[in-house]
N, C-alpha and C positions, 0 to 999 in steps of 0.2 A: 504494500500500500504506500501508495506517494501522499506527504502531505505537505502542502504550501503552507509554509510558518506565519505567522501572523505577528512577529515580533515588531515595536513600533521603536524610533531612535533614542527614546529616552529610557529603556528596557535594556539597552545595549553601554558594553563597558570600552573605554578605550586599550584595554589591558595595561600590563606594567612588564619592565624589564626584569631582567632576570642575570647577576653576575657571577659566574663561581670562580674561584682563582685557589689553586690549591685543594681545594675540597677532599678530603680525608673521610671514612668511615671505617672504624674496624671494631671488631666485637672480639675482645680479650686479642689472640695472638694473630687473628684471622682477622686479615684486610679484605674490607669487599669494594670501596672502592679506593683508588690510588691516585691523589693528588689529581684531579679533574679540574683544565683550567674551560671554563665556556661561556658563551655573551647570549642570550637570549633578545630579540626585538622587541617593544611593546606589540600585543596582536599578534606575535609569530606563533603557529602553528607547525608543534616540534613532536615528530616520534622516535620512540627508544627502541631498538631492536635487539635482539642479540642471544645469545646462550641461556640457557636453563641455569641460576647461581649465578650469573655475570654481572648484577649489582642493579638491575633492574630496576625493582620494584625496594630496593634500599635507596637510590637517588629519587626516585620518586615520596621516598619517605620525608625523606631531606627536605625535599622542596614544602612539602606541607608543616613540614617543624615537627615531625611526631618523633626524631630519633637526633642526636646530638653527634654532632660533626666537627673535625678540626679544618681548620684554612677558612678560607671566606665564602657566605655563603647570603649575598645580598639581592634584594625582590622590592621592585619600587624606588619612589625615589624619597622615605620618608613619610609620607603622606601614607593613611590607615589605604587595607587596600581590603577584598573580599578574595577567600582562596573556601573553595569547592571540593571535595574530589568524590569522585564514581569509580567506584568498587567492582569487581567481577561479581558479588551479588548483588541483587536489590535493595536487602537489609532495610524492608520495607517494617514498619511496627504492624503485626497481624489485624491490631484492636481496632485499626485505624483505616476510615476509606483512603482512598487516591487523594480526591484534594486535601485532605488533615495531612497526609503525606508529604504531600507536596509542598503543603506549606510549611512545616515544621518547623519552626524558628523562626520564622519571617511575625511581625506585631498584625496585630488585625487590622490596620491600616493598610497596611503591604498583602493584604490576601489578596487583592487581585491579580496580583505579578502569578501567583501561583496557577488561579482559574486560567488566565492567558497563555502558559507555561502547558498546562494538558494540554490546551487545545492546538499549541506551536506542536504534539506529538503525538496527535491524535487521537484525544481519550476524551474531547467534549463530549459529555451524555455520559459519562461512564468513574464523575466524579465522588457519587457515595457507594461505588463499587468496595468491596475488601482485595486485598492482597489474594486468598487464596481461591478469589471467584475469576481473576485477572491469569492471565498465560504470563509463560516465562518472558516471553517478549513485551507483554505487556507491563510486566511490573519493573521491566528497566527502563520502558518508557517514563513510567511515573518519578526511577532514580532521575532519568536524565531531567525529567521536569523539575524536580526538588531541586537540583545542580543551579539550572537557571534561573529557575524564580526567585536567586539570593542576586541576580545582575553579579557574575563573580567578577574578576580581575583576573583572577586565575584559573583555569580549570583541569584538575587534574584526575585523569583517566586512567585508573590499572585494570588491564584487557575487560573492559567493560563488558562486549558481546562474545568473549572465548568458550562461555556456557551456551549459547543458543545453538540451535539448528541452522543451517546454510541459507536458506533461503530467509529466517527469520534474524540472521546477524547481518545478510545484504540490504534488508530493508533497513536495518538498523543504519548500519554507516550510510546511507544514502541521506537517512536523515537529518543525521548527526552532522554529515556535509553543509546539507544547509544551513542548520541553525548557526554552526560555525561560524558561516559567513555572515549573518545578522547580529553575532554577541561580540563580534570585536576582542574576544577576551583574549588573554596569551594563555593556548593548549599544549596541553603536555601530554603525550598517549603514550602508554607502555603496552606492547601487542608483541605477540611472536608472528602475528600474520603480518606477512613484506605485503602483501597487496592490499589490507588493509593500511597498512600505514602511507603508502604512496599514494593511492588516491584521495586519503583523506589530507593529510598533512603537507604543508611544503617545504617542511626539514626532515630527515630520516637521519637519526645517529645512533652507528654501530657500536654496542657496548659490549666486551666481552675482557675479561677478568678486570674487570673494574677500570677498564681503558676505553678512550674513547678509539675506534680504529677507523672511523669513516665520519664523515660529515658531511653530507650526502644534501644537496637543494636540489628543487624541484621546481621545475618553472613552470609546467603545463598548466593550463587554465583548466578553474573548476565548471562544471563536475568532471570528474576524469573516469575512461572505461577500460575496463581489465586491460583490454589494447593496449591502450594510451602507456600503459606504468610496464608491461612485460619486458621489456630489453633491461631496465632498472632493477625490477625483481630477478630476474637470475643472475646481474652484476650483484647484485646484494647475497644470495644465495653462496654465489660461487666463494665470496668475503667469509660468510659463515662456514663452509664446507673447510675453506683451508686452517678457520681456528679452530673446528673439531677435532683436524687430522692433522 
């Protein structure tokens, strides 16, 4: 299902930079990552590829503050900012329809961002719905609505749709495409899929033992078709293959 988002300019974040210089993480004698120097754009839209253990979803940790880091590890410029992240579950509350969902921490004032936010992912009509009357696809709808309806600054993404079915994670990124493009925010995607990250993202950076090995842009204009990113995906592929072996 295609859905045209409805998000309006004042809904939408300019995003915020993002500087690491040195960035360190090690848990007791085990380094996961290794002095990582990187410059992020405001509104760049950045995915993480790489090995299974390769520091993944630990720089993605970083980035939201939930795990303590050596070296520099600066977001913004100052000024309070909004940071997001979408989980490979839903991590939906059971007790709770889609819109309480959705709105979760937003004040009663700002519940409309939320009803707007379903219907940017196509769930209008389906707001006193529960968690377990909703499909798997449908209740990462709801996360991704929850995500936006905070207007983030940041959004960060660990393999959001790596649970779904094929045809129900292509709708997914398709959608994810768009709003993308309407929230302005700076995205951060952690995915083992090369073809999800190229068609959605226009950075791709290869991570593999806590080093960065590729730094990959994308120029092609959105939306992009499997087509479009294939010669990319198996230059990346072939990048992964040689760090395995």
């Amino acid at each position: 299902m295609t859905v045209a988002p409805s998000l309006t300019p004042h809904s939408a974040s300019a995003g915020v930079p993002i500087e690491l210089r040195d960035l360190r993480v090690a848990y007791g004698r085990r380094v996961i990552l290794r002095d990582l120097t990187l410059s992020i754009a405001p509104g760049e839209r950045v995915a993480l590829v790489g090995t299974s253990g390769g520091g993944k979803t630990t720089l993605l940790r970083a980035l939201a503050g939930l795990i303590p880091t050596r070296g520099t590890l600066e977001i913004g410029t100052g000024e309070p900012f909004r940071t997001r992240v979408m989980f490979q579950e839903d991590r939906l509350l059971p007790w709770l329809g889609a819109l309480d969902n959705a709105a979760l921490g937003l004040s009663r004032a700002d519940r409309f961002r939320a009803v707007r936010a379903l219907k940017d992912v196509g769930l209008a009509g389906r707001e006193h719905a529960y968690p377990h009357e909703l499909s798997g696809g449908q209740r990462q709808r709801v996360a991704l609505a929850r995500a936006l309806a905070h207007r983030p600054d940041l959004l960060l993404l660990d393999e959001p749709f790596s649970a779904l079915d094929a045809l129900t994670r292509a709708d997914m990124q398709a959608l994810l495409g768009t709003l993308l493009t309407d929230t302005g925010a700076t995205t951060f995607l952690v995915t083992h899929d090369l073809e999800e990250a190229l068609k959605l993202m226009d950075r791709v950076l290869l991570l593999a033992e806590g080093r960065i090995l590729e730094d990959l842009r994308v120029t092609l204009p959105h939306p992009r078709r499997r087509a479009d990113v294939e010669d990319l995906r198996v230059h990346l592929e072939q990048l992964l293959h040689q760090v395995v072996h």
